[in-house]
C-alpha positions in Angstrom: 0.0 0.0 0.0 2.8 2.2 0.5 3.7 1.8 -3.1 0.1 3.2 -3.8 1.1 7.1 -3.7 4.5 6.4 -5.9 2.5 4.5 -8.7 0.2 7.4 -9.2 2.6 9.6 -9.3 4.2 7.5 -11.9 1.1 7.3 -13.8 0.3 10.8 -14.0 4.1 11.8 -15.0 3.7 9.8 -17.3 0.9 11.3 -19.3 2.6 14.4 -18.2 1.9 17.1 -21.6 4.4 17.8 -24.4 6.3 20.9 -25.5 4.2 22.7 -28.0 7.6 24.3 -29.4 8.7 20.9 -30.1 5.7 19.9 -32.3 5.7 22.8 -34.1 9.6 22.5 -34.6 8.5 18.6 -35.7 5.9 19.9 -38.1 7.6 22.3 -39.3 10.9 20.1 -40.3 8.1 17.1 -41.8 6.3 19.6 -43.8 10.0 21.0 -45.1 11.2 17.7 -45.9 8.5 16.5 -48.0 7.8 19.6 -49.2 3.9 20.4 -47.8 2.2 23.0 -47.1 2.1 23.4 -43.1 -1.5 24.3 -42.3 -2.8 28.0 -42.2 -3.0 29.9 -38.8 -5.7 27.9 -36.2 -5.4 24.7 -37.6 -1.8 24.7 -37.1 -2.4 26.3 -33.6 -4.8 23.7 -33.1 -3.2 20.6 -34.6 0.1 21.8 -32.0 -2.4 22.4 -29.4 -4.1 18.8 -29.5 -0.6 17.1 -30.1 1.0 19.2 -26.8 -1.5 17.4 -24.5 0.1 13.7 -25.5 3.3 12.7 -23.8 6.3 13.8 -25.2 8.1 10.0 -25.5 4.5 9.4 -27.3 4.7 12.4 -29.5 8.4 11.3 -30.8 6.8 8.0 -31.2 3.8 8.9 -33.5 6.6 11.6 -35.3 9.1 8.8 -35.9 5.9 6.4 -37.1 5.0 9.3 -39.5 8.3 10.3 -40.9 8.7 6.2 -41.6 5.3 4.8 -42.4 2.8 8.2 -44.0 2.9 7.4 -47.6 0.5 10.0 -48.7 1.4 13.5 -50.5 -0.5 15.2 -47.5 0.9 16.8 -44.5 -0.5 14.4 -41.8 -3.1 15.1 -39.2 -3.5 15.0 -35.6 -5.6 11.8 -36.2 -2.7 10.1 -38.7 -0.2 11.3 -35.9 -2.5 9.7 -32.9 -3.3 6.5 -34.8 0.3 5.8 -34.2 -0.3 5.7 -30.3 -3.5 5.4 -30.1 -3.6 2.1 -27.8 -0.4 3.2 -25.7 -1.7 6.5 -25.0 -5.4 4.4 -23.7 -2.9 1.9 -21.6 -1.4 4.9 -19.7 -4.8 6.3 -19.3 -6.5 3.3 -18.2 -3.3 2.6 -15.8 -3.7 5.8 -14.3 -7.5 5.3 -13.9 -7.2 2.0 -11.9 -4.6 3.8 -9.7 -6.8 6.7 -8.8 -10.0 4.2 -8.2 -7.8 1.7 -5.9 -6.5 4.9 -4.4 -10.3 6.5 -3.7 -11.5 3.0 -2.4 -8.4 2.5 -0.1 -10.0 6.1 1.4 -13.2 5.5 1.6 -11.5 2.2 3.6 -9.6 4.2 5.9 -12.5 6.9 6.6 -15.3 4.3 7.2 -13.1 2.6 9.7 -12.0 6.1 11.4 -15.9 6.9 11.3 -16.8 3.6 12.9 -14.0 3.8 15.6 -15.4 7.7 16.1 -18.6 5.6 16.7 -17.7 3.3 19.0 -15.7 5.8 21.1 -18.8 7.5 21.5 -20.7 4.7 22.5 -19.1 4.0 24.8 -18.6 7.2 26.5 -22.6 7.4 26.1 -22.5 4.4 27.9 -20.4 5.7 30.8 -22.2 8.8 31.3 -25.7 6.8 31.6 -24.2 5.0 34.2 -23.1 7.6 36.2 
């Protein structure tokens, strides 16, 4: 149980958010190298902005399943880019998920008993003071 607190924190670090300068600096260098079109204004903003909230080490990932695998004479979109992760990014989720519902129920645990022993302290001090 004492392992609880550490794990979580693991689990949310690692869903910790990207570096939107990165992305952009990614996008940018695809777009140059296979000579695209990056997209105009807000949907570049957005694209960045979407892609910032994954991981980093799942960022490089989909960016290093991209510059490999994407075939077409497009530059790629979020959803080409997330495809690539798409079931490790749900395994950190899920992970993290589990953690914080383990966590809440080893709580709720730990207040019922304190609330019961609460009870039973004053019980018995009821008790006491009908006796007196």
């Amino acid at each position: 149980m004492a392992a609880l607190p550490v794990a979580v924190a693991q689990a949310r670090h690692d869903l910790t958010p990207g570096d939107p300068g990165e992305i952009l600096a990614g996008l940018t260098t695809l777009a140059s190298r296979r000579g695209l079109p990056l997209p105009d204004g807000i949907a570049l903003e957005m694209d960045v902005e979407v892609m910032a909230t994954w991981p980093m080490d799942l960022w490089r990932k989909a960016f290093t399943g991209i510059w490999e695998r994407f075939a077409y004479r497009r530059m790629p979109e979020v959803a080409d880019f997330r495809r690539v992760i798409e079931a490790d990014l749900a395994e950190r989720k899920a992970r993290l998920d589990r953690l914080e519902s383990l966590r809440l129920k080893l709580e709720t645990i730990r207040m019922r008993k304190m609330w019961d022993e609460e009870t039973v302290r004053k019980n018995r001090q009821r008790e006491q003071n009908t006796r007196s």
